[in-house]
mmCIF file as Biopython writes it, N, C-alpha, C and O atoms, coordinates in Angstrom:
data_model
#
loop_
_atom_site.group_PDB
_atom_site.id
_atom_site.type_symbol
_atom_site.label_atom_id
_atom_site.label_alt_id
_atom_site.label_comp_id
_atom_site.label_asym_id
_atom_site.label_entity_id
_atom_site.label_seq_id
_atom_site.pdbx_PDB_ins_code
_atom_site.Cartn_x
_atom_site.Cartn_y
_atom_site.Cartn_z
_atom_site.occupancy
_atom_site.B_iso_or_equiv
_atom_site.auth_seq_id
_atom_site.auth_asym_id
_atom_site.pdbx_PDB_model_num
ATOM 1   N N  . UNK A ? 1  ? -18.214 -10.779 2.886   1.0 0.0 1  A 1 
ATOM 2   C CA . UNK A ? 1  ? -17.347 -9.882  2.127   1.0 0.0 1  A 1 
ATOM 3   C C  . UNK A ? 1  ? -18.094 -9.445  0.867   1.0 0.0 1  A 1 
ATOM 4   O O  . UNK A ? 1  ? -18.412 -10.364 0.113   1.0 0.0 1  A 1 
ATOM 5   N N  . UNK A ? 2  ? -18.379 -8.391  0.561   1.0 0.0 2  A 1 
ATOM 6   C CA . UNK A ? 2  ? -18.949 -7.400  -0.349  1.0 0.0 2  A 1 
ATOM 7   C C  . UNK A ? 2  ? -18.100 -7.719  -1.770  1.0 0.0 2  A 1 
ATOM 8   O O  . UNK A ? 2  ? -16.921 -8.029  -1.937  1.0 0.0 2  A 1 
ATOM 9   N N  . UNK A ? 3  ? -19.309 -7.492  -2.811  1.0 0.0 3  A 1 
ATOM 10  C CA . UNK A ? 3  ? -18.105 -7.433  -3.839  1.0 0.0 3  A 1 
ATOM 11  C C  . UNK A ? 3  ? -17.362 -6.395  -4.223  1.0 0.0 3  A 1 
ATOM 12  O O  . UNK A ? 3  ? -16.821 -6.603  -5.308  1.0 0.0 3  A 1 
ATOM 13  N N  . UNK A ? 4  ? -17.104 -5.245  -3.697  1.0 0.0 4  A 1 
ATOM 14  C CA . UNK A ? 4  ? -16.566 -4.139  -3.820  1.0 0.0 4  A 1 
ATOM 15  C C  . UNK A ? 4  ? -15.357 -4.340  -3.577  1.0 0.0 4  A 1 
ATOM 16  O O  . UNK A ? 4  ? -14.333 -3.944  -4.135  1.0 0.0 4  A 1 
ATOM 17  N N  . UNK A ? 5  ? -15.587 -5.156  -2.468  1.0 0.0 5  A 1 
ATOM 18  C CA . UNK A ? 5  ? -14.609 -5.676  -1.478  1.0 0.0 5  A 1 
ATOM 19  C C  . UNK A ? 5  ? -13.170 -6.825  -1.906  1.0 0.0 5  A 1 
ATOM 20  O O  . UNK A ? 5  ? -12.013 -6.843  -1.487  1.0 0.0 5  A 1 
ATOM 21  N N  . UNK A ? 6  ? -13.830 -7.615  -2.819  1.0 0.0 6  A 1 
ATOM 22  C CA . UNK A ? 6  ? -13.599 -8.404  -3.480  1.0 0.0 6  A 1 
ATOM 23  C C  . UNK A ? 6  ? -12.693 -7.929  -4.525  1.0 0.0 6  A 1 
ATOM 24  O O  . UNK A ? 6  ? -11.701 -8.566  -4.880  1.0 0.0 6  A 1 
ATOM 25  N N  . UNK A ? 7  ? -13.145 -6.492  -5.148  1.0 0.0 7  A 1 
ATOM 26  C CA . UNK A ? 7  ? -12.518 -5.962  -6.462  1.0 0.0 7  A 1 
ATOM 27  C C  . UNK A ? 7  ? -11.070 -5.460  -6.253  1.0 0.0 7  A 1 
ATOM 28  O O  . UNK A ? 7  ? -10.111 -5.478  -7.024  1.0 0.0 7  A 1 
ATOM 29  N N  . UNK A ? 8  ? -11.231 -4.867  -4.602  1.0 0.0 8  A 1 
ATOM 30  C CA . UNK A ? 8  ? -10.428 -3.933  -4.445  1.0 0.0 8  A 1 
ATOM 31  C C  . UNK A ? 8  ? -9.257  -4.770  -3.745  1.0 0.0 8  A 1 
ATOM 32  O O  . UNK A ? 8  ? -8.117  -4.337  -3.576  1.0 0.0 8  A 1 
ATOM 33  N N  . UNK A ? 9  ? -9.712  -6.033  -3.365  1.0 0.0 9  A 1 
ATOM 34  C CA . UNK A ? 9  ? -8.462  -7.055  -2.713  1.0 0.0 9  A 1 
ATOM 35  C C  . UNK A ? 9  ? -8.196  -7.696  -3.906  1.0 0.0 9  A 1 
ATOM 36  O O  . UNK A ? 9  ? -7.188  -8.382  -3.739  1.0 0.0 9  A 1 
ATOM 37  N N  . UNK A ? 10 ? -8.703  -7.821  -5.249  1.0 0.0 10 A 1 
ATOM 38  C CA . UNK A ? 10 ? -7.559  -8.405  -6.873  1.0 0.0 10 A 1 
ATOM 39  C C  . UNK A ? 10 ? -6.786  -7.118  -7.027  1.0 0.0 10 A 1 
ATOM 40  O O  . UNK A ? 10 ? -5.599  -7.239  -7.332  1.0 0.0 10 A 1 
ATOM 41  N N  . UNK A ? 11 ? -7.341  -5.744  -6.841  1.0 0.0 11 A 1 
ATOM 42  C CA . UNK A ? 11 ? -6.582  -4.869  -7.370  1.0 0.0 11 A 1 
ATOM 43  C C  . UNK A ? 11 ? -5.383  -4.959  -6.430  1.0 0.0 11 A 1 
ATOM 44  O O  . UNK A ? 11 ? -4.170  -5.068  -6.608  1.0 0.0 11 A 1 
ATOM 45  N N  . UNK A ? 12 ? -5.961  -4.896  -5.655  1.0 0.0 12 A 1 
ATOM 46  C CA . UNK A ? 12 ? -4.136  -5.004  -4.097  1.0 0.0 12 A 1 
ATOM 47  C C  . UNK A ? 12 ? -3.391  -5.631  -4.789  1.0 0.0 12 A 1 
ATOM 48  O O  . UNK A ? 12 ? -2.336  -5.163  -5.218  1.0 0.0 12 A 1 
ATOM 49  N N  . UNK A ? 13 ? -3.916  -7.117  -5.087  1.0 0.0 13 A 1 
ATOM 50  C CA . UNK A ? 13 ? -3.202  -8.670  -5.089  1.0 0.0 13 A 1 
ATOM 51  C C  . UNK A ? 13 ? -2.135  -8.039  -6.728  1.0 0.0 13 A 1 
ATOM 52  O O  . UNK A ? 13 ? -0.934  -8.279  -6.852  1.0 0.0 13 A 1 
ATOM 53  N N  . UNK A ? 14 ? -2.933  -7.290  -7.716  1.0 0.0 14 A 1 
ATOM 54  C CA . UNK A ? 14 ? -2.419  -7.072  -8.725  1.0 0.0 14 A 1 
ATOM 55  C C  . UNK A ? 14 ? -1.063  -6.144  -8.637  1.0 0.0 14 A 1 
ATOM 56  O O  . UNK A ? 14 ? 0.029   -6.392  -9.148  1.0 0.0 14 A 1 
ATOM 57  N N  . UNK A ? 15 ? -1.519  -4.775  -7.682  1.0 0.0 15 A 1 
ATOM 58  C CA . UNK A ? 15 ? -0.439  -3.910  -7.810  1.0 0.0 15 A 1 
ATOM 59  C C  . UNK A ? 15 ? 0.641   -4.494  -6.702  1.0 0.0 15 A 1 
ATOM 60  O O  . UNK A ? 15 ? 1.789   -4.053  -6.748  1.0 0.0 15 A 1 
ATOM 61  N N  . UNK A ? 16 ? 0.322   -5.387  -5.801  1.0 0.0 16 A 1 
ATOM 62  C CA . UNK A ? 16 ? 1.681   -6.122  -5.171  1.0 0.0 16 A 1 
ATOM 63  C C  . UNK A ? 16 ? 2.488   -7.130  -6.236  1.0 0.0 16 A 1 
ATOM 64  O O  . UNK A ? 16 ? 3.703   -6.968  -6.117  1.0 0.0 16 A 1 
ATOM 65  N N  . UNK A ? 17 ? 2.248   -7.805  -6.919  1.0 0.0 17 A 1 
ATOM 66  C CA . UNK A ? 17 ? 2.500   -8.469  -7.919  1.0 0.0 17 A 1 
ATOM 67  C C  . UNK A ? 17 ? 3.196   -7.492  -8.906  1.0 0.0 17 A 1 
ATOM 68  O O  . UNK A ? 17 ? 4.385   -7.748  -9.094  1.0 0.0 17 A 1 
ATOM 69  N N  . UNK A ? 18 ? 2.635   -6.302  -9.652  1.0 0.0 18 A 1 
ATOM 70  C CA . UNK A ? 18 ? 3.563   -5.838  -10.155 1.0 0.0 18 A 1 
ATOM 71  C C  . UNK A ? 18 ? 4.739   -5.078  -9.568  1.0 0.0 18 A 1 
ATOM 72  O O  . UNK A ? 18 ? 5.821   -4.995  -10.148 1.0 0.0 18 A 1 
ATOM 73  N N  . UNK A ? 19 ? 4.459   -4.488  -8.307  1.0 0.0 19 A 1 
ATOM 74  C CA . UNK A ? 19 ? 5.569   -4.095  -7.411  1.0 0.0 19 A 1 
ATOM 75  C C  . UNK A ? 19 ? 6.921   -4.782  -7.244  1.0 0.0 19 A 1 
ATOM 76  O O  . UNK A ? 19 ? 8.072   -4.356  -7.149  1.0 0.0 19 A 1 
ATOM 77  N N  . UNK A ? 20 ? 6.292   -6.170  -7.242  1.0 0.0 20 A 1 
ATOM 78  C CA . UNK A ? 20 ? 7.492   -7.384  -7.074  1.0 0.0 20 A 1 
ATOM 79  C C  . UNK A ? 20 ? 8.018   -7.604  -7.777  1.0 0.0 20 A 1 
ATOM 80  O O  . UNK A ? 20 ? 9.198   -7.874  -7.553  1.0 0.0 20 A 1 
ATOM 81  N N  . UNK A ? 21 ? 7.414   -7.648  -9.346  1.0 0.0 21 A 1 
ATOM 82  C CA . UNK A ? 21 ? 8.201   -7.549  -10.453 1.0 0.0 21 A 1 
ATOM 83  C C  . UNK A ? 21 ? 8.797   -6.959  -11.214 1.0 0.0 21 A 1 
ATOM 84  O O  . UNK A ? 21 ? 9.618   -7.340  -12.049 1.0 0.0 21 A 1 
ATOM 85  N N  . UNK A ? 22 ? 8.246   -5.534  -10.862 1.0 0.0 22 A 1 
ATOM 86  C CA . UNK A ? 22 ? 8.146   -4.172  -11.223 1.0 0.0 22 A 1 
ATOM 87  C C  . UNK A ? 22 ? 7.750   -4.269  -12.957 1.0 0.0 22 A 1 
ATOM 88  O O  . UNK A ? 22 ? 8.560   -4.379  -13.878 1.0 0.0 22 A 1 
ATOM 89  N N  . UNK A ? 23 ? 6.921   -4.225  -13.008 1.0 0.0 23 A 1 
ATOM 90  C CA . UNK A ? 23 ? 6.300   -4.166  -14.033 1.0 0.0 23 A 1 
ATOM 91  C C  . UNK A ? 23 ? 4.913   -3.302  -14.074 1.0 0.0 23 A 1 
ATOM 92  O O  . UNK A ? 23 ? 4.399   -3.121  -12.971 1.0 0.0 23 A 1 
ATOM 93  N N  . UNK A ? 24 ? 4.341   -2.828  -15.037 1.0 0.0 24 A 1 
ATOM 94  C CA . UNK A ? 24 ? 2.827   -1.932  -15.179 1.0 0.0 24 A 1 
ATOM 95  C C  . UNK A ? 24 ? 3.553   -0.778  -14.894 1.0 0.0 24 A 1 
ATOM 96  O O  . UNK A ? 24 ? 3.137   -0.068  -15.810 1.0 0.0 24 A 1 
ATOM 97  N N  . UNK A ? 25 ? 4.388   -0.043  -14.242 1.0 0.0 25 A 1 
ATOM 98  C CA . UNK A ? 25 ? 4.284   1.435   -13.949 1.0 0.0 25 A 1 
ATOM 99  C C  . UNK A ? 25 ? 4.096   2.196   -13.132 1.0 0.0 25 A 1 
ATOM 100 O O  . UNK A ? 25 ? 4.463   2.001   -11.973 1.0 0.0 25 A 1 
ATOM 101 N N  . UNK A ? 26 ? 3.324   3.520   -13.616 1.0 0.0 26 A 1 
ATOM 102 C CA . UNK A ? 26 ? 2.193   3.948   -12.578 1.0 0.0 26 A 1 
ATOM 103 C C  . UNK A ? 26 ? 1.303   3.328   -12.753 1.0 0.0 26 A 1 
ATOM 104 O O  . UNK A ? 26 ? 0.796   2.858   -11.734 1.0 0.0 26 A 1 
ATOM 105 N N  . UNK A ? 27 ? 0.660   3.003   -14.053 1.0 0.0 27 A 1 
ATOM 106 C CA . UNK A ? 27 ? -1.035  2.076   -14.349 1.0 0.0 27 A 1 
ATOM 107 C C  . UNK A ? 27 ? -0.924  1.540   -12.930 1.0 0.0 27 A 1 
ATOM 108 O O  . UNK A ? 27 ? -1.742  2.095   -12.196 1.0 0.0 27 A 1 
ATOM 109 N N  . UNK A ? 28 ? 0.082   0.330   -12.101 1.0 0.0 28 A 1 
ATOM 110 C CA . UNK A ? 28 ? 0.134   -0.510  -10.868 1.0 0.0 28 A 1 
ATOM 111 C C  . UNK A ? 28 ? -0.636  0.706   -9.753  1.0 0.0 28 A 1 
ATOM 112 O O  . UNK A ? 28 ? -1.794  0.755   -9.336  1.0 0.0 28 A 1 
ATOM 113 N N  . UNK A ? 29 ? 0.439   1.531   -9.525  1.0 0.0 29 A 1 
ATOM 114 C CA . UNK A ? 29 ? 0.177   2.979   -8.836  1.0 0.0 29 A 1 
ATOM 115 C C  . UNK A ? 29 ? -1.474  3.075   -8.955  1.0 0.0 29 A 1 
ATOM 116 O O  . UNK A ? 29 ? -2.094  2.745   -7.944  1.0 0.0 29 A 1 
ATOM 117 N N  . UNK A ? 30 ? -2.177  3.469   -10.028 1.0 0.0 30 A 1 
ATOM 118 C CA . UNK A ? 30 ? -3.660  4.000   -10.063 1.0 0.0 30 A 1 
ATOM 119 C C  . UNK A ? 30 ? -4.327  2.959   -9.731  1.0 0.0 30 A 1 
ATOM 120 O O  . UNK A ? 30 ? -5.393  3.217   -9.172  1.0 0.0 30 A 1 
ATOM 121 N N  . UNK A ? 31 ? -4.019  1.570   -9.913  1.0 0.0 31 A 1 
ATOM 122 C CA . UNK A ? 31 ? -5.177  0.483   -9.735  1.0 0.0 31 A 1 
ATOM 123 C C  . UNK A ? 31 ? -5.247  0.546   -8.241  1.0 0.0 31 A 1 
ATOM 124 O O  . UNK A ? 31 ? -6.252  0.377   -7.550  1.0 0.0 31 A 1 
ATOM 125 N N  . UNK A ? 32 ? -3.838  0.858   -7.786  1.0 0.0 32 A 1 
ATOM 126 C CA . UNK A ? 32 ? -3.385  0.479   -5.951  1.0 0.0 32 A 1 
ATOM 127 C C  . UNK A ? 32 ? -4.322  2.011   -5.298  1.0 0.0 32 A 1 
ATOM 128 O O  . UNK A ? 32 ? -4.824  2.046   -4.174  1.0 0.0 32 A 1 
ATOM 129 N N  . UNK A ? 33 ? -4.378  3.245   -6.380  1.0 0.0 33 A 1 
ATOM 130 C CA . UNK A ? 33 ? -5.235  3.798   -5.970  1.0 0.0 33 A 1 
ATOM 131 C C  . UNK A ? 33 ? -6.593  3.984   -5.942  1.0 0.0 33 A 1 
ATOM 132 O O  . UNK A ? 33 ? -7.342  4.525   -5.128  1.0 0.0 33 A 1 
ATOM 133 N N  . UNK A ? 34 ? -6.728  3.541   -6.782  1.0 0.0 34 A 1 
ATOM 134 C CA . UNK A ? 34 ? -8.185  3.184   -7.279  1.0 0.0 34 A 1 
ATOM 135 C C  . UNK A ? 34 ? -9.264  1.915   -6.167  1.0 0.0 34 A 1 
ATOM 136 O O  . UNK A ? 34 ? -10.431 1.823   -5.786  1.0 0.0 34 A 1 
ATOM 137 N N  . UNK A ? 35 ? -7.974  1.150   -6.030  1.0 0.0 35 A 1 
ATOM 138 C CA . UNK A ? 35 ? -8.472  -0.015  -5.151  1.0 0.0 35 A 1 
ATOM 139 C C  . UNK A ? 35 ? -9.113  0.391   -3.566  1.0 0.0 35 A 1 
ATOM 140 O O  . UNK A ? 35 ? -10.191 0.036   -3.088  1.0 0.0 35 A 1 
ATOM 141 N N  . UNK A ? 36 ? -8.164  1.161   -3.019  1.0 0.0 36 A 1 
ATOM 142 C CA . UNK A ? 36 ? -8.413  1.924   -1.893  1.0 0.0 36 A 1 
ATOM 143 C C  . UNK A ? 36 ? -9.310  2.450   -1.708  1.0 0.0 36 A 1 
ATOM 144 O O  . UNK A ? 36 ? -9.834  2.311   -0.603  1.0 0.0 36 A 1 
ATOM 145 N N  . UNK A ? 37 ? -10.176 3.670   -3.115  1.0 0.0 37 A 1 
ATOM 146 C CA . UNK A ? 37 ? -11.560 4.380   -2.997  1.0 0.0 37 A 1 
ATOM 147 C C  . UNK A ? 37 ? -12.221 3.416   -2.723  1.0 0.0 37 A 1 
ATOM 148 O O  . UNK A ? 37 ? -12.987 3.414   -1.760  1.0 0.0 37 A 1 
ATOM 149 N N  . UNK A ? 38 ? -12.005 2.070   -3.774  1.0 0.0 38 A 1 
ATOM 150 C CA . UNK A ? 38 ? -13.438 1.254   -3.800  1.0 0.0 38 A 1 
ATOM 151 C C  . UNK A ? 38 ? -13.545 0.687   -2.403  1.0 0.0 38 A 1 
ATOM 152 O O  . UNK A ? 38 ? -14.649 0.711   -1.860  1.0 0.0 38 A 1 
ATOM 153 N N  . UNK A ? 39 ? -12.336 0.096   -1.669  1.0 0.0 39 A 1 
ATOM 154 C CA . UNK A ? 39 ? -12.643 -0.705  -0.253  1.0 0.0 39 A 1 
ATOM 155 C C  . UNK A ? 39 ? -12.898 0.610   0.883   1.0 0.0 39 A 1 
ATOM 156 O O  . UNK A ? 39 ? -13.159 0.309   2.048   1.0 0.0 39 A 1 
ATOM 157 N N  . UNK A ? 40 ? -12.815 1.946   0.512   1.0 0.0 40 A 1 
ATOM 158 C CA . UNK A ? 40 ? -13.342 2.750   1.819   1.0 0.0 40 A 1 
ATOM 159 C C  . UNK A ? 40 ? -14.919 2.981   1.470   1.0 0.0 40 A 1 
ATOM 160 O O  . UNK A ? 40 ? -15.911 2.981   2.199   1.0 0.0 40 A 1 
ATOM 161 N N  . UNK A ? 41 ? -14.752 3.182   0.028   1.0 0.0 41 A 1 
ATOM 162 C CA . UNK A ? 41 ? -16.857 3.248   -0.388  1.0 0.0 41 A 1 
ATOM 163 C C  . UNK A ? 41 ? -17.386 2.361   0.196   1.0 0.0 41 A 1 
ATOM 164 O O  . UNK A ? 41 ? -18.437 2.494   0.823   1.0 0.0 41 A 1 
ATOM 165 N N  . UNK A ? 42 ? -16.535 0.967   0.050   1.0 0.0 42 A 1 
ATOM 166 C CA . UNK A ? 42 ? -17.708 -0.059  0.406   1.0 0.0 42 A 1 
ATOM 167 C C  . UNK A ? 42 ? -17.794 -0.187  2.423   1.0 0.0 42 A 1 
ATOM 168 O O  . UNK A ? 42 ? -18.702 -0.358  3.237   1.0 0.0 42 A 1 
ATOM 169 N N  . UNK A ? 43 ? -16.318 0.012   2.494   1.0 0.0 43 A 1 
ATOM 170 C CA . UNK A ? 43 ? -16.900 0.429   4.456   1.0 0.0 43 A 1 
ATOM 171 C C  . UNK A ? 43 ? -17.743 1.199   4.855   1.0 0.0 43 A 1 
ATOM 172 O O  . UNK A ? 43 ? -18.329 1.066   5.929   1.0 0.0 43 A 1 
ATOM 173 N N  . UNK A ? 44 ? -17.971 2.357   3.836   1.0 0.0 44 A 1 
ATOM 174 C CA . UNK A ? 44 ? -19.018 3.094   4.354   1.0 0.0 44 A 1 
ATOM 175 C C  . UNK A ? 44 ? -19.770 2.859   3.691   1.0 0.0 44 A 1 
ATOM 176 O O  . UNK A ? 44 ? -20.459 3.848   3.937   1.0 0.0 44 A 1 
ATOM 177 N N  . UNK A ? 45 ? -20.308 2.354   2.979   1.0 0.0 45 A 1 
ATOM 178 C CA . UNK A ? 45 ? -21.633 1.810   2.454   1.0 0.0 45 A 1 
ATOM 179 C C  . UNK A ? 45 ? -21.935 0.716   3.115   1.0 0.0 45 A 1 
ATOM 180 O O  . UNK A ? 45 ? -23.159 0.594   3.068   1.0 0.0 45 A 1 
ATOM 181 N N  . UNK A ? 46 ? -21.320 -0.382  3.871   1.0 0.0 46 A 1 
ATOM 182 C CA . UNK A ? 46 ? -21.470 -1.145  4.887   1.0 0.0 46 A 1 
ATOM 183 C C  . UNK A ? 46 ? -21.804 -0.922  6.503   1.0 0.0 46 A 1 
ATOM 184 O O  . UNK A ? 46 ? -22.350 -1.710  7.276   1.0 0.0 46 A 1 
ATOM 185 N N  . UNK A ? 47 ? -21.315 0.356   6.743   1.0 0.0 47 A 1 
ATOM 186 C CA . UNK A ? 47 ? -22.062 0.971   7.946   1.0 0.0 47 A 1 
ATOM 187 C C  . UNK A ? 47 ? -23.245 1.536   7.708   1.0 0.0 47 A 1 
ATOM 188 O O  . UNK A ? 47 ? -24.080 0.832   8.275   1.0 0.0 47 A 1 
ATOM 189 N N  . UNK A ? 48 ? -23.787 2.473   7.146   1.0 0.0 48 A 1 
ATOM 190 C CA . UNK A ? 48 ? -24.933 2.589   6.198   1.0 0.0 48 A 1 
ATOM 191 C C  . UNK A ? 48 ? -26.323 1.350   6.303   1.0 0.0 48 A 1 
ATOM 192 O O  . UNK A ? 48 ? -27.351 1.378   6.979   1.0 0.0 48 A 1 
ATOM 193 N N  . UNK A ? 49 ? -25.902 0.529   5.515   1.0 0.0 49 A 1 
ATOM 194 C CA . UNK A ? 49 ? -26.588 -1.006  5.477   1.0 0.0 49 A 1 
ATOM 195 C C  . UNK A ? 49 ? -26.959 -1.339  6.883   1.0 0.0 49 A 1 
ATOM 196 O O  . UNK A ? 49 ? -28.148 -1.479  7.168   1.0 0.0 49 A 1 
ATOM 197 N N  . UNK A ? 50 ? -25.855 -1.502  7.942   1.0 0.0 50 A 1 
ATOM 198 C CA . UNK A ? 50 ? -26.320 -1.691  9.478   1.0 0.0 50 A 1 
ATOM 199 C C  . UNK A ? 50 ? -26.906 -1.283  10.420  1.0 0.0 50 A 1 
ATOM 200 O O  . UNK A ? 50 ? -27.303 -1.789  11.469  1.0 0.0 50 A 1 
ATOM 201 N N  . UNK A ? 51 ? -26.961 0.222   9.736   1.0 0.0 51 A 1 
ATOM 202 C CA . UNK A ? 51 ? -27.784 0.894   10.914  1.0 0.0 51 A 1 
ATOM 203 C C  . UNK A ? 51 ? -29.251 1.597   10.298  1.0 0.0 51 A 1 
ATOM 204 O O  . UNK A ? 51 ? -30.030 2.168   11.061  1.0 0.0 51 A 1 
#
């Protein structure tokens, strides 16, 4: 597991956590989006690497 990978599964772990509590906002919203760019960069920067 990549650390990209890594960043973007605390950001999940974060914006589910505030979801549940409802707390952060949108800020929750942008990290949950933000998180997503970073774990599709790093899939494709991981196919990349393999071939």
């Amino acid at each position: 597991m990549g650390f990209l990978s890594r960043i973007g599964g605390i950001i999940i772990l974060f914006w589910f956590l505030g979801f549940m509590f409802n707390i952060g906002g949108q800020m929750i919203h942008w990290l949950l989006v933000i998180a997503a760019i970073v774990l599709i960069v790093d899939m494709i920067s991981e196919k990349r690497r393999r071939t």
